[in-house]
C-alpha positions as CSV (number, residue, x, y, z in Angstrom):
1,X,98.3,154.7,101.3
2,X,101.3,156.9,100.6
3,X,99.5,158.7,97.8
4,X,96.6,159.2,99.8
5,X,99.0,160.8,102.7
6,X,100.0,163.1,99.7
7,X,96.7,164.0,98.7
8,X,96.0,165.0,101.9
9,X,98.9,167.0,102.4
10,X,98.1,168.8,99.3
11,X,95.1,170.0,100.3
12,X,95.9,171.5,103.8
13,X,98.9,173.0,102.2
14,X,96.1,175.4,99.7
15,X,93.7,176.0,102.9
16,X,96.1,176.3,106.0
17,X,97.0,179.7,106.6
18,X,95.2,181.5,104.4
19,X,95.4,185.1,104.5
20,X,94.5,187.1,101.6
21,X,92.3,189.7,102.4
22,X,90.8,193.3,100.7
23,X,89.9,196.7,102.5
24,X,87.9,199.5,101.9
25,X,87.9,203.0,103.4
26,X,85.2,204.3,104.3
27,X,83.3,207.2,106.4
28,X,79.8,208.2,107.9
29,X,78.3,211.9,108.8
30,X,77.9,212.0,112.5
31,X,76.2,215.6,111.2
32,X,74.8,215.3,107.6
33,X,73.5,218.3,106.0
34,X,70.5,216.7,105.9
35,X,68.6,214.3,108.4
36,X,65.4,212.9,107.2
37,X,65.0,210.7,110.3
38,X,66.6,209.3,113.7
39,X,68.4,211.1,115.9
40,X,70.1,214.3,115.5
41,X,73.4,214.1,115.5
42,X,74.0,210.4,114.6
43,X,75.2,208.3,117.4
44,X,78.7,206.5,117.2
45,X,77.3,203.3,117.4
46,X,74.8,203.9,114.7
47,X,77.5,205.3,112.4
48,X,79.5,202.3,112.8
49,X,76.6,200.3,111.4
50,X,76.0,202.6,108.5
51,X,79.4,201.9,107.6
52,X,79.9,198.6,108.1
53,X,76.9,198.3,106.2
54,X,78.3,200.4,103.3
55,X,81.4,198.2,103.8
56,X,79.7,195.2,103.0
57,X,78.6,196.3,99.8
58,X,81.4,197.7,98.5
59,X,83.3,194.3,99.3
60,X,80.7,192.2,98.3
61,X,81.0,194.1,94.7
62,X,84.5,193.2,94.6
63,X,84.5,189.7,95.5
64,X,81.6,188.8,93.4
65,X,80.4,191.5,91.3
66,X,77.2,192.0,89.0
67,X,75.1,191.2,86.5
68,X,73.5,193.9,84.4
69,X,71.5,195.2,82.2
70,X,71.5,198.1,79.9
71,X,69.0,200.0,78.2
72,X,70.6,203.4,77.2
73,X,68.3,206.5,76.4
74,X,66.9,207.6,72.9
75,X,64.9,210.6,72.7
76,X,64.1,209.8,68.9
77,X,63.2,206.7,70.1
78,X,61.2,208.3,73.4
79,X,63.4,205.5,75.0
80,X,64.3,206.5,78.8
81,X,67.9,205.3,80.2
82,X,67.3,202.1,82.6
83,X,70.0,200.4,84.3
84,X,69.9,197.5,86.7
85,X,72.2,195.7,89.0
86,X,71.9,192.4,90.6
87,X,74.4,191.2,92.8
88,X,76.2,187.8,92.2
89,X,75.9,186.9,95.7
90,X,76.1,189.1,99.0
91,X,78.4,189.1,102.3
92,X,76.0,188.0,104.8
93,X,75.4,191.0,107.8
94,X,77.8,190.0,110.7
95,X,80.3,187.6,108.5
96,X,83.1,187.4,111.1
97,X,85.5,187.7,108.4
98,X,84.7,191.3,108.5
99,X,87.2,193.4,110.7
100,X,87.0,197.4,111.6
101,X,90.1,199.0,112.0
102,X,92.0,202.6,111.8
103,X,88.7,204.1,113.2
104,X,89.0,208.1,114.0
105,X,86.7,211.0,114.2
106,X,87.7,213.7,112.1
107,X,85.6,217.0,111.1
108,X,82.0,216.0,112.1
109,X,82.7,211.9,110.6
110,X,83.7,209.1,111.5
111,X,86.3,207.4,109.3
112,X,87.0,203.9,109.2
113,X,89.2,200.7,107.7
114,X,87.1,198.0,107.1
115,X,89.1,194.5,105.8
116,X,87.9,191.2,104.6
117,X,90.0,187.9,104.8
118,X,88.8,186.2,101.4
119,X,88.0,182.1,101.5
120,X,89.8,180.6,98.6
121,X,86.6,180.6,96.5
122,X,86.9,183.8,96.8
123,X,89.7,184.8,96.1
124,X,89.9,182.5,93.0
125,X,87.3,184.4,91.8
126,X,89.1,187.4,91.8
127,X,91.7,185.9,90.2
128,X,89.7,185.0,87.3
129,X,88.9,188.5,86.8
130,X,92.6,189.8,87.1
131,X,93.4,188.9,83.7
132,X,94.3,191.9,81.0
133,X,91.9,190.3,78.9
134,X,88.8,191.7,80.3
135,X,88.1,195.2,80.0
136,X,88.5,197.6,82.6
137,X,86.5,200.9,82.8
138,X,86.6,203.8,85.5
139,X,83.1,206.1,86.3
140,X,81.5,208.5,88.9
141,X,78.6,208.8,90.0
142,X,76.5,211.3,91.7
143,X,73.5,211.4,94.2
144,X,71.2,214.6,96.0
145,X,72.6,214.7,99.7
146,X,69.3,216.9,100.4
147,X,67.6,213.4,100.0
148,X,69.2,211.9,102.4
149,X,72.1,209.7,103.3
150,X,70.2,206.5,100.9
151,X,71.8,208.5,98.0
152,X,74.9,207.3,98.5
153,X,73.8,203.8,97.4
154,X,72.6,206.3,94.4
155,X,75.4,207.4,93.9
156,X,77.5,204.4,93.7
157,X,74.8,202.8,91.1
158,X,75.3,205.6,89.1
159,X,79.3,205.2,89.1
160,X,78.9,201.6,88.2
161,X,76.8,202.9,84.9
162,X,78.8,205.6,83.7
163,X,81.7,203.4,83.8
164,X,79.9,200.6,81.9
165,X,78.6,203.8,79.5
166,X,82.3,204.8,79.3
167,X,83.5,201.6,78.1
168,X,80.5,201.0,75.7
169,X,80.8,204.8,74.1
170,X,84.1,203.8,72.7
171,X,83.4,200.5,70.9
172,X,79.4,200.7,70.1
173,X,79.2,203.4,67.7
174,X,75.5,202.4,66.8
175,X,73.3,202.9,69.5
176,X,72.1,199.2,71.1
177,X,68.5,198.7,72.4
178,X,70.1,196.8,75.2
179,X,73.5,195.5,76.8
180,X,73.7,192.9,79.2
181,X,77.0,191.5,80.6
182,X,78.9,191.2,83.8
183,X,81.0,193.9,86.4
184,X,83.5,193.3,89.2
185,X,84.1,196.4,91.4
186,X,88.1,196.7,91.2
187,X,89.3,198.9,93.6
188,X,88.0,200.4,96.9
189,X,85.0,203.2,95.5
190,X,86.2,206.7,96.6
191,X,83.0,208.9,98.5
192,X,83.3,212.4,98.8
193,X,80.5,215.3,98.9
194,X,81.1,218.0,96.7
195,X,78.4,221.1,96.0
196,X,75.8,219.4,98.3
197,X,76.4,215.6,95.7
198,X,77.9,212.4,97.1
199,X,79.7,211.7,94.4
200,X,81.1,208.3,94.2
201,X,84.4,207.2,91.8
202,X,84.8,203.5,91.0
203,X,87.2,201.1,88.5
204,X,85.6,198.1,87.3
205,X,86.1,195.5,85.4
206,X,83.3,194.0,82.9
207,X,82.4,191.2,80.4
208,X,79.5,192.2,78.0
209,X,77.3,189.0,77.2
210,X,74.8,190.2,74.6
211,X,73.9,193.3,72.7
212,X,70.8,193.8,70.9
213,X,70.4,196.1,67.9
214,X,67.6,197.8,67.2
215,X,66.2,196.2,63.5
216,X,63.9,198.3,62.5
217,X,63.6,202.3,63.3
């Protein structure tokens, strides 16, 4: 009986008062440069949702991260670059774990801290990740703003790929037909417009599962 007592001691002690968390920073147009639809300029409310929804991706790629695969371009092989993401798992929309804070309007946006109190699961899984042993890689990425405020997801993809192709430049010398492995998003990603590009800055952290030579020419 007394161990049992123990046991369950044990385990309240790891899940009471758990409070780990992560935060991103992040900010919405209330008057893009561009507007391809909706109203004109963006309401609050409707900015708030644009960036909790931005939010929730940019956590969700640091709790859980990435698989990917790789196909770099060859012009002598008339081989076109592909890259493609799929998310480990997802925050579910309207996860009351998800808090807005620090929220301001400043020149035209609206800026905002978003946090997320981590489960232990997750956070465990972070803590798999944090280990120097698995390579860490920094990229940026860039997307049209003419085309609308969807290139910001661009944008981001494209950081998470030159930061993979940053890593792989350095320790690949000959050219692979394909890469596949795994990415965590480190840090908060960074958004800023600069000569009409969102341009997106992001550290990762990656695991590369298979490479596949090309045999024959």
């Amino acid at each position: 009986m007394k161990n049992i007592f123990l046991c369950i001691l044990f385990i309240f002690s790891l899940t009471a008062g758990y409070s780990e968390r992560l935060s991103v920073n992040v900010w919405w147009e209330l008057e893009p440069m561009v507007s391809l639809k909706g109203e004109y300029p963006v309401p609050k409310d409707r900015a708030v949702k644009n960036l909790l929804e931005e939010a929730r991706i940019f956590l969700s790629s640091m709790i859980y991260g990435y698989g990917f695969i790789y196909t770099p371009s060859d012009k002598t092989r008339k081989i076109k670059e592909v890259f493609v993401l799929k998310p480990a798992a997802l925050i579910k929309w309207g996860d009351k774990r998800l808090e807005v804070t620090d929220v301001r309007q400043e020149n035209k946006r609206l800026y905002a801290k978003v946090l997320y109190h981590l489960l232990e699961f997750q956070y465990l899984n972070r803590e798999a990740w944090s280990s120097s042993a698995i390579a860490v890689s920094a990229g940026m990425g860039t997307g049209n703003v003419f085309k609308g405020s969807g290139q910001r997801r661009v944008s981001f993809k494209n950081a998470i790929k030159d930061a993979v192709r940053n890593y792989l430049r350095t320790r690949i010398y000959n050219k692979p037909r394909e890469v596949s492995g795994e990415v965590i998003v480190w840090n908060s990603p960074e958004v800023t417009v600069n000569k009409g590009m969102y341009v997106t800055t992001v550290r990762i952290k990656l695991r590369i599962k298979k490479v596949v030579p090309y045999r024959i020419f």
